[in-house]
Structure formats: structure tokens, C-alpha cells
C-alpha positions in Angstrom: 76.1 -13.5 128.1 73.0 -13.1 130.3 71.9 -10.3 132.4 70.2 -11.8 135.5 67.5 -9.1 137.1 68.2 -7.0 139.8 67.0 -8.2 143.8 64.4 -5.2 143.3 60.8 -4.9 145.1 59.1 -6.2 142.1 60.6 -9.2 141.7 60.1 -10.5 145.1 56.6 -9.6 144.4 56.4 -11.2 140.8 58.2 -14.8 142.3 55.6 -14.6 145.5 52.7 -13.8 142.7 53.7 -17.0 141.0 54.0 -19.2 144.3 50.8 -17.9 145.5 49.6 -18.8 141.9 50.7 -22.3 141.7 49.6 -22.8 145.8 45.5 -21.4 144.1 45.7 -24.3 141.3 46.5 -27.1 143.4 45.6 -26.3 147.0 42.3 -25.8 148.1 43.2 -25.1 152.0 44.7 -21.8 150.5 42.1 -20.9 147.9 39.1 -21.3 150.5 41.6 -19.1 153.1 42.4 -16.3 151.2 39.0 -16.6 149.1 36.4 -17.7 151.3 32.4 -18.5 150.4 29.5 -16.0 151.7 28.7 -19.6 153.1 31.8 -19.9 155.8 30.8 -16.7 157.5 27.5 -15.3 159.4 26.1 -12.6 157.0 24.7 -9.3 158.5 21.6 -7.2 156.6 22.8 -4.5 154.1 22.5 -1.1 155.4 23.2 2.2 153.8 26.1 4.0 155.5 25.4 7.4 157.9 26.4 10.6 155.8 30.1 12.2 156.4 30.1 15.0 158.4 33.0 18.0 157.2 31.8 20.2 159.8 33.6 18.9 162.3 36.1 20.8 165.0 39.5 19.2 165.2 41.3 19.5 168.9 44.8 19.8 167.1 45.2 20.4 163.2 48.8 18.6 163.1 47.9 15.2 164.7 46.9 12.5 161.8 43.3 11.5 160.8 43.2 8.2 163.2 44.6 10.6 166.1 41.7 13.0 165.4 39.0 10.3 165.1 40.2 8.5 168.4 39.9 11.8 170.1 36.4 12.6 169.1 35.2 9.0 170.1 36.8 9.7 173.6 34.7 12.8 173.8 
């Protein structure tokens, strides 16, 4: 008798982990696609990110973090 796996989440995942796999050891289109050289792009300087600000005044407390920052760009 043999128990085949349940159609769960994680074996969709773990059968498109294996294609992607096999696609990565014989296909360099996909491998230079999903992994691409510092060589196919246009590289900017390094720079050192602004600091966070926590002080800051939020129009409405119950709309979402992208909400909030959209309205404070709009400002």
C-alpha cells in the first residue's frame, strides 16, 4: 500500500523548487534572469541611508503604514 502526499502548499512549492532547480543546471537564459551579473545593470555609488525619524504625527492611527507614508509625501 502507498500513501501518496496530500495537494498541500508545500508540495506545490517543493515540485516548482525542483523544476526551477533542473531549469538553473541546464538553462542559462533562466540563471542569468533570475541571477543577473553586477555587469548587466548600471551601478549607482553606495550611500549611507538618512536616519528613521519616530517622531512623526500620523493624520489617522487606523490607516496602514503605506497609507500613512503616501499621506505624508502628499503633504
Amino acid at each position: 500500500m502507498q500513501f501518496y502526499p496530500r495537494n498541500t502548499v508545500e508540495t506545490y512549492q517543493m515540485m516548482v523548487s525542483d523544476v526551477f532547480a533542473q531549469r538553473l543546471a541546464v538553462d542559462d537564459w533562466t540563471r542569468r534572469m533570475l541571477f543577473p551579473d553586477k555587469s548587466h545593470a548600471k551601478c549607482f555609488p553606495e550611500r549611507e541611508l538618512g536616519r528613521a525619524k519616530f517622531d512623526i504625527e500620523w493624520v489617522d492611527k487606523e490607516l496602514n503604514y503605506e497609507q500613512q507614508v503616501l499621506l505624508l509625501l502628499l503633504r
